[in-house]
Every structure is written in C-alpha cells, then in structure tokens.
KOLKOL-809760 format. One record per atom (N, C-alpha, C, CB): y, z, x; residue in one letter. Coordinates in steps of 0.05 Angstrom, whole numbers, plus 5000, padded with zeros to 4 digits. Glycine has a CB too. Layout:
N
YZXa...
end
This chain:
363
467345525277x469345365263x470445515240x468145095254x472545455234x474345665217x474045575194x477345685222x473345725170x472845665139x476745515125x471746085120x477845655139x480545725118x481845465129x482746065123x481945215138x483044995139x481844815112x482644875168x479244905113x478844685093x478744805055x475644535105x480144985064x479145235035x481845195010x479245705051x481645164987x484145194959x483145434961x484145024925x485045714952x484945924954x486945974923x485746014983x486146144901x488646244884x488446454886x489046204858x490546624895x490846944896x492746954880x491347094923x491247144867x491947354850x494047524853x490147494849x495647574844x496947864858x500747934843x497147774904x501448134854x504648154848x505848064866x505948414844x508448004865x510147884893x512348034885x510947534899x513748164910x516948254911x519048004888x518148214952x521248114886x522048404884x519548584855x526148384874x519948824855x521248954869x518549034907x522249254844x520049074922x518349094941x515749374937x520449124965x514149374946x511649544945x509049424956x511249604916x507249654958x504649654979x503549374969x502149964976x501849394943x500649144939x502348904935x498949154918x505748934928x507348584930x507348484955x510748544922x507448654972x508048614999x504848565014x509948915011x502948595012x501048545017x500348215006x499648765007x500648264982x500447964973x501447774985x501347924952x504047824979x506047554994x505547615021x509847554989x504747745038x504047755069x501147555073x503448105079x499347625059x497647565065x497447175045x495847845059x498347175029x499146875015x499946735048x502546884986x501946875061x504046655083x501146675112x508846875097x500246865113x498446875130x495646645125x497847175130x494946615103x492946445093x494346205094x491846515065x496146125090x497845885090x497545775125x501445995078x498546005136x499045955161x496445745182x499646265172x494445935169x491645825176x490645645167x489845965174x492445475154x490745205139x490245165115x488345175146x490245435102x489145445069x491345345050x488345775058x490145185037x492445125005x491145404990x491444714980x495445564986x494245814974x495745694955x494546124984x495645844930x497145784901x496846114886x494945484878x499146174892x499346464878x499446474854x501446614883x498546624842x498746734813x499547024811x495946714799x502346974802x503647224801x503147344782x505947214803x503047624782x503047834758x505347874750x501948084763x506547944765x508648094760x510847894750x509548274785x511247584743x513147454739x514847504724x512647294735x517847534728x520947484714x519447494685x523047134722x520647494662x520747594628x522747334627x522247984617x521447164609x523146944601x523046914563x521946644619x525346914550x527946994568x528247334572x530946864551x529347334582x530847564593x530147864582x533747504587x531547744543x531248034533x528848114520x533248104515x526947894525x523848154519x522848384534x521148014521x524248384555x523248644579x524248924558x525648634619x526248854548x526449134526x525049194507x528449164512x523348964504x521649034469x519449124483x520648734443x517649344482x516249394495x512949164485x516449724493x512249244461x509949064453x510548704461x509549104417x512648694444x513348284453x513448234482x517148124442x514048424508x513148364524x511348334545x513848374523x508848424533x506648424538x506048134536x505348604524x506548014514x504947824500x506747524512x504947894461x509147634523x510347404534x510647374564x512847394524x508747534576x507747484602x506047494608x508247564617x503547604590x499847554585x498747234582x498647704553x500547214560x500146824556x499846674574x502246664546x503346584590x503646484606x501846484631x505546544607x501046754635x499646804662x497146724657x499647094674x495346794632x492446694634x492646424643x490846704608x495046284624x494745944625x495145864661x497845754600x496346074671x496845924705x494146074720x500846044726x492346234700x490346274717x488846134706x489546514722x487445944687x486545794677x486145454699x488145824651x488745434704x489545214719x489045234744x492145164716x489545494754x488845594785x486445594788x489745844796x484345644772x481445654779x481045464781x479545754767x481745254765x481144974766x481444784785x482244884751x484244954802x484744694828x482944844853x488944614841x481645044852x481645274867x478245284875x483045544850x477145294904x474545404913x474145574912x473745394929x476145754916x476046104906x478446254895x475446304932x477546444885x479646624875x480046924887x479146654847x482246954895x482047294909x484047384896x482447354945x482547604881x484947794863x485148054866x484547794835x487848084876x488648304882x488748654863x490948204888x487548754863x486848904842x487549224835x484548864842x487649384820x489549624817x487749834802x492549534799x488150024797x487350184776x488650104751x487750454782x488250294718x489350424699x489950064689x492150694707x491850044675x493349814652x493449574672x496949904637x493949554698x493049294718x490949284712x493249284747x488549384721x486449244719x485649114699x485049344724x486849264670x486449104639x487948844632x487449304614x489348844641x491548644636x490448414657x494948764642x491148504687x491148224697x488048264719x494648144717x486648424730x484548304744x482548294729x483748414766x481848434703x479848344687x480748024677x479548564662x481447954668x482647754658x481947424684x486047894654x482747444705x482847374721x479847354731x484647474730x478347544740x475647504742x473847374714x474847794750x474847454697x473347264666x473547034671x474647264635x476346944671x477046574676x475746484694x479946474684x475646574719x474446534745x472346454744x474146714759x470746654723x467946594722x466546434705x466846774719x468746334685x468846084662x468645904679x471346044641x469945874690x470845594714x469145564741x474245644728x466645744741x464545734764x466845744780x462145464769x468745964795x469846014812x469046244822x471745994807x469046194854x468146484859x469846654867x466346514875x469646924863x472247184857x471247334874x472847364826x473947434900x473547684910x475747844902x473147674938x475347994899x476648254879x477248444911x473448444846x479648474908x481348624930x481548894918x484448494936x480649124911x481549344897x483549484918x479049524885x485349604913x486449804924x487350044907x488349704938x488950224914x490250344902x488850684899x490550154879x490250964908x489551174909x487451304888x491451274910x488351204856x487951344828x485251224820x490451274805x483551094842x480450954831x479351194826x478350754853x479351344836x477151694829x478151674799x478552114849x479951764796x480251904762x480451634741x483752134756x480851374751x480051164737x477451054731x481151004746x475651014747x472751034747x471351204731x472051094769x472951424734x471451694715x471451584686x473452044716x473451414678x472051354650x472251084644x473251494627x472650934669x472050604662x470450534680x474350394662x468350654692x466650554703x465250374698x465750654707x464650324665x461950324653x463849924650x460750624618x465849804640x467449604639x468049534665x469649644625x468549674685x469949604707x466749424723x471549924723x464749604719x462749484737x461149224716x460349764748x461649204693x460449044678x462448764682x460049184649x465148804691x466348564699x466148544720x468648524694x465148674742x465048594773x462248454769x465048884798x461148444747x458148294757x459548004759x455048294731x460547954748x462747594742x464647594778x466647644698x464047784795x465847734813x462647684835x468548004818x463047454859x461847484886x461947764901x463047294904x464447914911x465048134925x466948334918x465748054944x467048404919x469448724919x469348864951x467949054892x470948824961x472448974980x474749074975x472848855000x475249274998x477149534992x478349535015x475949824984x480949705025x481349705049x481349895064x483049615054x478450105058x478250335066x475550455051x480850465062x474550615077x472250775075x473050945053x471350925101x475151025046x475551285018x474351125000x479151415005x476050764992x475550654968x472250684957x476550354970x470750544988x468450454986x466250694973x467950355012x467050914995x465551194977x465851204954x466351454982x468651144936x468451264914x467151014891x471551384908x467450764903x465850654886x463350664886x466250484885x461550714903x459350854912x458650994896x459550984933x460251174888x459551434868x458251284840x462851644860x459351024836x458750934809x456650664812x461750864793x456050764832x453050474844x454350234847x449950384818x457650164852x457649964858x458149844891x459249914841x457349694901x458249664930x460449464930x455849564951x461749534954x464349474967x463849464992x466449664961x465049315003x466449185038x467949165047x466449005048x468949315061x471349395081x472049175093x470849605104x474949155073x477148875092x479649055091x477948475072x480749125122x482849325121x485449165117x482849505149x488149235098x490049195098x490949075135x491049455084x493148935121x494548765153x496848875148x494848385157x497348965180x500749105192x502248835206x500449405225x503848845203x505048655221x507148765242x506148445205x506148745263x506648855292x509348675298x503648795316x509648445285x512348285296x514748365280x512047935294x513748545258x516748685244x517148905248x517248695217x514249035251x514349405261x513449365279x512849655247x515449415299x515049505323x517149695342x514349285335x516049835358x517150015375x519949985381x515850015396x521350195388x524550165392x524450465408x526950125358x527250465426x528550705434x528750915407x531450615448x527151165405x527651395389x531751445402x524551705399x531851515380x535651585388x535751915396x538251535352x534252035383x533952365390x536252455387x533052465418x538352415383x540152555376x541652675359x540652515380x542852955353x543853055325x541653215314x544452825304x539153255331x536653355303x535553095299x538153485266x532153215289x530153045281x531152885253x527353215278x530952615251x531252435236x528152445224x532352175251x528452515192x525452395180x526052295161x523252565172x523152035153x523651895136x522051905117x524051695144x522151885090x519751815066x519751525061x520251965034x517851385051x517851065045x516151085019x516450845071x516551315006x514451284976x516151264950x512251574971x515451244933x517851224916x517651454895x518150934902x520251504883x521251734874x518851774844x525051704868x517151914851x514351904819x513052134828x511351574814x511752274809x510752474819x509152584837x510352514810x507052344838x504252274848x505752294880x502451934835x507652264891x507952214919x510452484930x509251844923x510652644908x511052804921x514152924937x509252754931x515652744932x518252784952x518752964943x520552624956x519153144934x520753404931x518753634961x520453544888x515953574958x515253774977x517353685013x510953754978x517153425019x519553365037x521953465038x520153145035x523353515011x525453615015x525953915019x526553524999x523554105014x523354305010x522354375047x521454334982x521054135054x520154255088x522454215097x517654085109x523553965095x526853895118x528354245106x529953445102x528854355081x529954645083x528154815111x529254805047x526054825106x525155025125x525754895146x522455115126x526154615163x526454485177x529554595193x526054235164x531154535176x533754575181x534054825195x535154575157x533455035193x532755325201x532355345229x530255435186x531455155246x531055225269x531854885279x527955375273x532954695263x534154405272x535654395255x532454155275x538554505266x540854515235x542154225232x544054775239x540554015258x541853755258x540353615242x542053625284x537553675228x535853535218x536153405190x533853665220x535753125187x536153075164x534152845155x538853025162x533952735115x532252585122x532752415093x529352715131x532452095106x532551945093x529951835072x533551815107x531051805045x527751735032x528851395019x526352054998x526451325027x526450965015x525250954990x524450715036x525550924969x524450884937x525250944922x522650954928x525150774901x526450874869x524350944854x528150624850x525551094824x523151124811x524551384795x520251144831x522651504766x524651594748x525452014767x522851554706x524052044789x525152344797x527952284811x522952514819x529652074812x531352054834x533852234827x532051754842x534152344796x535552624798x534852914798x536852624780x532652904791x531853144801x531553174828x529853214791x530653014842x529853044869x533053144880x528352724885x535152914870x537353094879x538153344876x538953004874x537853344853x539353684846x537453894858x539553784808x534753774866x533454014887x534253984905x530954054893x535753724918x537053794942x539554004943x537753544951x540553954928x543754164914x543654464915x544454124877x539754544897x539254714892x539454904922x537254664877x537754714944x536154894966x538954804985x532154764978x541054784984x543754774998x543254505023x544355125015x541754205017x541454135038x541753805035x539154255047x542953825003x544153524995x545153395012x546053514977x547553575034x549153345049x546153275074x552953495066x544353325082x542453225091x540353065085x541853345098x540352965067x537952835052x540152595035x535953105027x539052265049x539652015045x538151945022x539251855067x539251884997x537551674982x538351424986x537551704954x536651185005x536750985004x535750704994x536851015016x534150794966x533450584943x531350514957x535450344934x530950264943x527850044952x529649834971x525749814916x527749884995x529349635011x526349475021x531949765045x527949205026x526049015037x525049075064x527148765038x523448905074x521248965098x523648835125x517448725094x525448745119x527648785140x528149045146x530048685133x530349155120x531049405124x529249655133x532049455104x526749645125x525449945129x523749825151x523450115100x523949625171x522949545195x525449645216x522249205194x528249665194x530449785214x531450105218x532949655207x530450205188x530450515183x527150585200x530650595142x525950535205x523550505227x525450645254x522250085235x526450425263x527550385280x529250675290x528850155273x529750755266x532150985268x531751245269x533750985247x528151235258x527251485253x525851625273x525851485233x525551875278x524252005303x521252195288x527052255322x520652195260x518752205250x518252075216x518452445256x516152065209x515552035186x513852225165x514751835190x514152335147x513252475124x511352265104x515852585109x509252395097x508452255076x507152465060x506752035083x508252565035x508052765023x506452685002x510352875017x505352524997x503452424969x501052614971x502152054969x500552574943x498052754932x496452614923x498252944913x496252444917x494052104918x494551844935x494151934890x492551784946x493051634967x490451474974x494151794989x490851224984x488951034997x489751005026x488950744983x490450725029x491250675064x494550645058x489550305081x495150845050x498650665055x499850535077x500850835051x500450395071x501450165084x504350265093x501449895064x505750485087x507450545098x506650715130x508850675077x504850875131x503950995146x503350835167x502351115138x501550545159x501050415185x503450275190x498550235186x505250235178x507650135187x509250375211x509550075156x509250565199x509850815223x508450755249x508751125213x505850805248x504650745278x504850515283x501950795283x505250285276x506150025287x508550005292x505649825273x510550245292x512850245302x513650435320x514350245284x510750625329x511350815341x512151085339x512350755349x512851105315x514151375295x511751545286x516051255263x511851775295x509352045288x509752035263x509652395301x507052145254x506852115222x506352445217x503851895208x507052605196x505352835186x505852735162x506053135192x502352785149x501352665126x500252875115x499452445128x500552895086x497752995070x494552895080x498052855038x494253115073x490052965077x489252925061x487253115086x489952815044x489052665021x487752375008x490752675012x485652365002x484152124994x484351875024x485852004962x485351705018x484151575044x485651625069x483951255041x487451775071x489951795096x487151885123x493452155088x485952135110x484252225129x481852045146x483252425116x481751785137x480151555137x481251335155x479851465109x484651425153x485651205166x487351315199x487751035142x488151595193x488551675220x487351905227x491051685227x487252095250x485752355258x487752485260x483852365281x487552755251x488852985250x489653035290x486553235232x491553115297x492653185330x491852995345x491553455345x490952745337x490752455355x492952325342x487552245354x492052185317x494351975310x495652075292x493551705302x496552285278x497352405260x497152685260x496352315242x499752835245x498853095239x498853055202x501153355255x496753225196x494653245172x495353515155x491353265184x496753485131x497253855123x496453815093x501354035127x495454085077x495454085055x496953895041x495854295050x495953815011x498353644995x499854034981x496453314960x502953894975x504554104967x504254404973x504554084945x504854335003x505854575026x506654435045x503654805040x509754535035x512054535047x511754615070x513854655036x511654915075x511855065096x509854965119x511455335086x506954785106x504854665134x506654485142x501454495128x507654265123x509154045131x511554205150x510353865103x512854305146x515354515157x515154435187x514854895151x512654635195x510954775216x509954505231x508254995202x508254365218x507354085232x510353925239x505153885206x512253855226x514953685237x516253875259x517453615211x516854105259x517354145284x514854235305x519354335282x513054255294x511054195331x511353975346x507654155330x511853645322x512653495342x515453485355x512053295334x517153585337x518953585346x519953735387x519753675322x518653855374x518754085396x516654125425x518254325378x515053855418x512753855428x513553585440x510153905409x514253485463x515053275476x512253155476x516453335503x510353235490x507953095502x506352965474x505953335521x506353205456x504953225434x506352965415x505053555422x509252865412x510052615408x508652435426x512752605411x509052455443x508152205459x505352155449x508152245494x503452295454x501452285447x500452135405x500952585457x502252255397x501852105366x502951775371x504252285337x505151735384x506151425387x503951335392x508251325408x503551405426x500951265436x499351125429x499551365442x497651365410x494851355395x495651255368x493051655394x497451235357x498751075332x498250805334x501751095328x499350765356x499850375363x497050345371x502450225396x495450475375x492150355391x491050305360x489550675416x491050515335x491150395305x491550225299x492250445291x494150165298x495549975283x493949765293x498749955286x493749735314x492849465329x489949415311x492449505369x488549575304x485549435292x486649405266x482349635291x488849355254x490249235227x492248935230x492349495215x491448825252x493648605260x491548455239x494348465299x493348115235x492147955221x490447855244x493847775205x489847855269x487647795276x484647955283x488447695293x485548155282x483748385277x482448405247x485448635281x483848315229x483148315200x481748075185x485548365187x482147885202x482447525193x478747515196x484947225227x477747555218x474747505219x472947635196x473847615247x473847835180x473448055167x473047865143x475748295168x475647765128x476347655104x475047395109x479447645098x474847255134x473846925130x470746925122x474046725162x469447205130x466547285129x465447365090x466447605154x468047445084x466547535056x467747295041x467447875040x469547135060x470446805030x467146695033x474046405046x466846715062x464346465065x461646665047x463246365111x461646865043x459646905026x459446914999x458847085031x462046984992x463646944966x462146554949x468246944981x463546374974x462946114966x459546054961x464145944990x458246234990x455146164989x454146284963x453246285016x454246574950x453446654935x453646504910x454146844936x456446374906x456246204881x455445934878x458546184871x454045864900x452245644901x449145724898x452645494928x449245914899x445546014902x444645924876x444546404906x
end
C-alpha cells in the first residue's frame, strides 16, 4: 500500500524561473508527489524580492527574503508529516537548508535532506564539522548518486541513493536531421566551473574535418562575452548559437535538433542535462568528472574525456560522428539509462526513505 496518498509533505526547494538542475527538479518532483496523492506545500527559496528594488541592495536583501521564508517554513512544518529539503553546497546551505532542518526539528518534523550539487568535496573540506552537526536534527540524507554518497563518506556521514527523475514524456527520441554537419549542444550555463569555452575550442578543431559543424549553447551567466569574443577570436562565431536559458519545452525541442551533446564541466554530480540527452537519444561526450563517471560508462553510454581538452573532446565528437554504428550504440544504451531514472523507477526508492524518515521520528 502506498505511503504518499495519505502523507502532508513541505518541500523545500527553488522553483523556475530562472530554469536550472535543482528548480527543475523541485517543481518536477512537487507535481509528481502531487500526482500520487500527497498534499505537497512548497517552500520556495528562491522567491521574487518584494518590493522590487531590494534585489539591488545587496545586504537589505538578504534580510527581506530570510524573514519571510523562515516564517513560511515555520508554518510548513506545522501543517506538515514531513519535510524534504532540497539542498546545495556553499551560502545555500547557510541560508536556507540549515535553517529549514532547525525549524523542522523545533516542530518534531521529520527532514530528509536531498543534497545535490558537484562542489560537496571542496565544501565539506571546511564545513564538515556544522554540516554534520545539523544533519543530526535530520531522519536521512540522500543524494542522487554514488559520487555524492562517497564523498560524504569521507566525513563519516551516511547517505542513500535516491536518483534524480528524467522525464521520458518531454525527452524523448526524434528523427536526428544529419544534415549540414554535426549539430552540438551545451545545456550548462555560461560560469566557469562548466567550462564552455573548452566546447568552443573542440567545435574549432571540429570544424576542420566537418566545415558544416556548428553548436548551440543553452545558459546564461557572467562569461557570455568572453565566450563570444573566443568565438571571434578562433574564426568560428558565425557557428556557435547563444541561445540563453530556455524552459523544459524549448531544450526538450533543441534535444530534438541536436545530433550530439557536449558536457564540458569540471565539477559535476548527476546532471540532469546529460540524462535528459539519453532520454532523448542524443550521444553524450562528457568530462569524467565527479559523478558523470557514476552515471554513464565510457564507449557504452557515453564518451568520457579529460576536463579541459579540447582536442580529447575534438577527437571523441567526431568518432561519433563518423562512427555510424558507434552512434547507434550510445542512443541505444543511453535510453536503457535513462529508463532506471523514470519517476517509476525512482518513486519506490523515495516512498522507502519517507516511511523511515516518519518511523525514525517516532522511535
């Protein structure tokens, strides 16, 4: 019999705009819990600045969206059998999941703490000693990946694998167009940590032997002029699309369009863009970096290259390119992935740590 009909749930979390891995997780997984019966009641982090012009004062707006939010997490524990808070490295975790697990635990609520996010290694390294002294106030911590779990490991805390959810009814497979040259896409956003300039630097070597090749990148963020003027620099601007932050329509339709995907980051968990690729069929070449290697296999479901080398990335986009079978073979074995990330693949996972979550805070 299913826990989540009879369950109040407050999650924690950010919601779009602007779109990204953990808003989009949130609000996915809020409508998915809903779907199944649960009264969810979000508690947004990320809420609008009222009014308006405190988003410019940097200190006053801290203090005019900290307030507000304790008081709706105050209230949410209150109507609430559990609490699941979605959780981050660096100034998130200070601000809103510490915060959130305290109240929680004022209010005999029980808290599962969702951590995600690439930067837990070098965050841990010096908040371990706070980070695990507020997880004692939580029932569980799960992660959505064997990388997370190791690394909290490192600091004696345990974690339980609840993998991120794809959704197979927005990403999904389409006719590749193949034509003109290989189409590639980035879906990370323009910051250092992810790297797009090494992308733009492979599509140059790219071009060289696919003078049709070009490639669109999805994200904003403060490199989006430099990244150009290295496009300018390496002569290959008129090939390289900046197409902003788009919603899970649009990059379910730039999916659609693309005949591979890049993921050039140098920190990393499960991105959620990646399994969006294999749930749409689109070959991935990835960095091997932090959890990517956890979530697909190097010449099965992915090709795997140094972070910042160009020239591996280069070399790996046209093998598939060039490699008919060797595409087929990444779609294939992509979609057999994706599939152990559906929400029903994931759902037995999460109903298992609420129901212990609840038992533990009755003991």
């Amino acid at each position: 019999m299913s826990l989540l009909p009879s369950l109040r749930i407050a999650l924690v979390g950010p919601l779009p705009p602007p779109e990204g891995g953990m808003a989009n997780q949130t609000r996915q997984l809020g409508r998915l819990l809903s779907d199944a019966g649960a009264r969810v009641e979000i508690v947004q982090t990320n809420s609008a600045y009222r009014p308006g012009w405190v988003e410019a004062v940097p200190v006053l707006r801290a203090g005019f969206r900290l307030v507000p939010y304790l008081w709706r997490l105050w209230r949410a524990a209150g109507r609430s059998d559990l609490m699941h808070v979605m959780a981050n490295s660096g100034w998130s975790w200070h601000l809103f999941a510490m915060p959130a697990i305290r109240i929680a635990a004022a209010r005999s609520v029980p808290v599962v703490v969702n951590y995600r996010g690439g930067e837990a290694a070098p965050f841990l390294q010096t908040a371990a000693r706070s980070v695990k002294a507020t997880l004692a106030h939580a029932a569980l911590l799960i992660v959505p990946s064997g990388f997370l779990r190791e690394v909290f490991s490192r600091h004696g805390i345990a974690a339980e694998i609840v993998p991120n959810i794809v959704d197979q009814a927005r990403f999904r497979p389409s006719a590749q167009a193949g034509t003109g040259g290989p189409h590639l896409i980035v879906a990370r956003n323009l910051e250092p940590i992810y790297d797009n300039a090494t992308a733009i630097r492979a599509l140059a070597l790219v071009l060289r032997r696919h003078p049709g090749a070009r490639l669109s990148i999805a994200g904003t963020g403060p490199e989006r002029e430099a990244l150009a003027a290295l496009a300018r620099e390496l002569g290959v601007a008129d090939a390289v699309e900046f197409l902003g932050r788009l919603d899970r329509e649009a990059m379910a339709a730039l999916y659609a369009r693309a005949d591979l995907m890049l993921n050039p980051s140098t920190v990393d968990n499960m991105p959620n863009s990646v399994l969006e690729a294999l749930s749409a069929a689109v070959p991935v070449v990835s960095t091997d970096v932090g959890g990517v290697p956890f979530l697909v296999e190097h010449g099965s479901t992915a090709l795997l290259v140094p972070p910042r080398d160009p020239e591996a990335m280069a070399l790996a986009v046209c093998s598939v390119t060039e490699d008919a079978a060797l595409a087929s073979r990444l779609r294939a074995n992509g979609l057999v992935t994706a599939g152990r990330y559906t929400w029903e693949a994931v759902r037995a996972h999460l109903e298992s740590a609420y129901a212990r979550a609840i038992a533990l805070r009755k003991c």
